[in-house]
C-alpha positions in Angstrom: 17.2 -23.7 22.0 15.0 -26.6 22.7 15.7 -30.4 21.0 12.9 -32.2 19.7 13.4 -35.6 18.8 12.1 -36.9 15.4 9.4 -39.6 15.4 10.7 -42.4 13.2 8.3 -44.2 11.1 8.2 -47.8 10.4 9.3 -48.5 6.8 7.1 -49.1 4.1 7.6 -52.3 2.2 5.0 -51.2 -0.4 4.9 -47.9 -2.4 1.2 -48.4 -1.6 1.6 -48.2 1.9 2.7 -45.1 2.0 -0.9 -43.7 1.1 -2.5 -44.8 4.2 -3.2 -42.6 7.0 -3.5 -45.3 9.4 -0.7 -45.7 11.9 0.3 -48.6 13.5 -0.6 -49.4 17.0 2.3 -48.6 18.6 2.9 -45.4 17.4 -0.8 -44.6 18.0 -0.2 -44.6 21.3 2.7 -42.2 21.1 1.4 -39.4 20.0 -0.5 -37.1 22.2 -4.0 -36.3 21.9 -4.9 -32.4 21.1 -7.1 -30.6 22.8 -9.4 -28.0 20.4 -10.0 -24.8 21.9 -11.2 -21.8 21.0 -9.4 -19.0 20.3 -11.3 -16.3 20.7 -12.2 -17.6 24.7 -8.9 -16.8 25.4 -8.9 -13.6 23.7 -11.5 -12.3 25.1 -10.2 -13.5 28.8 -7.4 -11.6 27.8 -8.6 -8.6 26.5 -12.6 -8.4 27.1 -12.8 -4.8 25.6 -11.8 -6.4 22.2 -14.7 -5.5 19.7 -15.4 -8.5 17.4 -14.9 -8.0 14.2 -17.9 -7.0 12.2 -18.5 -9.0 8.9 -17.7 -7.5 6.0 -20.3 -5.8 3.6 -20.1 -7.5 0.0 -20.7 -5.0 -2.6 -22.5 -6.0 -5.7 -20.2 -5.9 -9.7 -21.8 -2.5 -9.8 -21.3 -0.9 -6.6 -17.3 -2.0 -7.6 -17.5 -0.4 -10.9 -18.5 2.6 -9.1 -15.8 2.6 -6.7 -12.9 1.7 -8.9 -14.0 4.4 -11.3 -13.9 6.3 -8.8 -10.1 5.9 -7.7 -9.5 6.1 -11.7 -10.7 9.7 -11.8 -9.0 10.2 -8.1 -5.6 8.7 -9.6 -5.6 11.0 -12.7 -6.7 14.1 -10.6 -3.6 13.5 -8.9 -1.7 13.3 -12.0 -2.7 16.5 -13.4 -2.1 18.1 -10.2 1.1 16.5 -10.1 1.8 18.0 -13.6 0.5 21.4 -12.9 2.1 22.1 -9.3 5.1 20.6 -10.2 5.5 23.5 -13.2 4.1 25.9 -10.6 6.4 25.2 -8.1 9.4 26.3 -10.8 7.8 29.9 -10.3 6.2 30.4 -7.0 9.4 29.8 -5.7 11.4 31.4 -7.3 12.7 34.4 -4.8 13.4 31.3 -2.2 17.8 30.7 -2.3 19.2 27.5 -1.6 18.0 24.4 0.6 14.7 26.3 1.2 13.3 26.1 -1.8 13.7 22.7 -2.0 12.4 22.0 1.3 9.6 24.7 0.7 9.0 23.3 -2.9 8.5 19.3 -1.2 6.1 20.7 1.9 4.2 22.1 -1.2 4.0 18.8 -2.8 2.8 17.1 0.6 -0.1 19.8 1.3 -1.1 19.5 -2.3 -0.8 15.5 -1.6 -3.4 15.9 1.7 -5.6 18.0 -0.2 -6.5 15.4 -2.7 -7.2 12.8 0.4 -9.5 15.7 1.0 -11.1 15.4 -2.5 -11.1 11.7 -2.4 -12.9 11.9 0.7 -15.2 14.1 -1.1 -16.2 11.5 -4.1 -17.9 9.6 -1.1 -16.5 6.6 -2.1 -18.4 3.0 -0.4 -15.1 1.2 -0.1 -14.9 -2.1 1.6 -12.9 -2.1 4.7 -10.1 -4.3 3.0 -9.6 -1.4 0.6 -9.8 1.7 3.0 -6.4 2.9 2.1 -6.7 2.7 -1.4 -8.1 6.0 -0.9 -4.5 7.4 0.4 -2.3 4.9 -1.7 -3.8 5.3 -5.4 -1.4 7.1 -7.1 1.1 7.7 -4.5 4.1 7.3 -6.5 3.2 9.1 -9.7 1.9 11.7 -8.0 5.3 12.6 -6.4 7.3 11.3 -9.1 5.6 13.3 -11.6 5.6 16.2 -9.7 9.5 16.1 -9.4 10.3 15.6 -12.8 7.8 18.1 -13.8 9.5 20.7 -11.1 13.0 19.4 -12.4 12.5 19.7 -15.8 10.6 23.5 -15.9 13.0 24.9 -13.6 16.0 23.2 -15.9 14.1 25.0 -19.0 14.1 28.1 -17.1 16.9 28.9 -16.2 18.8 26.9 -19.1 20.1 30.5 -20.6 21.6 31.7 -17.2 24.1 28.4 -16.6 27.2 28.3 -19.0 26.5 24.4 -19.4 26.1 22.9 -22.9 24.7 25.0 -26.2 20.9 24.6 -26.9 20.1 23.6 -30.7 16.9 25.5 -30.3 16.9 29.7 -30.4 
C-alpha cells in the first residue's frame, strides 16, 4: 500500500484567512503542476473501433406523455395477465404431479412474461436511450408477484375440500 505524506498548511491567524485561495509562496512551489489531457485521445489510441457516443434525442412534454402512457397501459396489461394466467395456471396444470408442475407452472409465467416484451415492442414506443429497459423492467415485480399469489390462492380454493386442514365457514 503506498504512503502519501500530508501537505501541512501554515496556520491561519484569522478566521478570515481561511477564505483565501491564495497560497503562500512556498507552498506554491510545492505542488506539481497538472497536465489537462483529453480523455477521449487516449481512448481512442486504445480502442479506435470505439463508436462515439451519439447525443441524445430530447423528446418534447408530449412525446413523454405519450410514452409514459404508454408503459401505464404496458404495466397494467401485465397485471391482468398476471391475474388471469396465474388462475389459469391452477387448471391447465392440473394432471402435472409434484415438482413439475411447479417448475412447468413458473416456465409458463416466464413465456407469458417475454410475450408481453413482444407486445411492448408492438406499442412502438419512442423511448429515449436512458429509458430502453423500462420497456423490460415496468412491472416486473407485480407481474410475477401477482401471478404467484393469484396461482397460490386459486389452487388453495381448489382443492380446499380435498385436504383435512381447517373447516371452511362458507358451504
Amino acid at each position: 500500500m503506498a504512503k502519501h505524506k500530508k501537505r501541512k498548511s501554515a496556520p491561519t491567524p484569522d478566521p478570515k484567512d481561511s477564505e483565501k485561495n491564495d497560497l503562500p509562496e512556498t507552498e506554491k512551489q510545492d505542488i506539481p503542476e497538472v497536465e489537462n489531457s483529453d480523455t477521449s485521445d487516449v481512448e481512442n489510441k486504445i480502442n479506435p473501433k470505439k463508436e462515439t457516443k451519439k447525443p441524445e434525442k430530447v423528446l418534447s412534454e408530449e412525446e413523454t406523455a405519450t410514452y409514459k402512457k404508454k408503459l401505464n397501459k404496458l404495466f397494467w396489461i401485465r397485471i391482468g395477465l398476471a391475474v388471469i394466467a396465474g388462475t389459469a395456471a391452477t387448471f391447465i396444470f392440473e394432471p402435472i404431479e409434484g415438482e413439475e408442475r411447479r417448475w412447468a407452472s413458473i416456465g409458463f409465467m416466464i413465456v407469458l412474461f417475454f410475450i408481453t416484451i413482444g407486445i411492448g415492442k408492438g406499442m412502438k414506443m419512442q423511448l429515449p436511450s436512458s429509458d430502453r429497459k423500462k420497456l423490460v423492467t415496468q412491472g416486473i415485480g407485480s407481474y410475477v408477484f401477482l401471478y404467484l399469489f393469484m396461482w397460490i390462492v386459486s389452487y388453495t380454493l381448489v382443492n380446499m375440500s380435498t385436504s383435512g386442514g381447517i373447516p371452511s365457514p362458507l358451504p
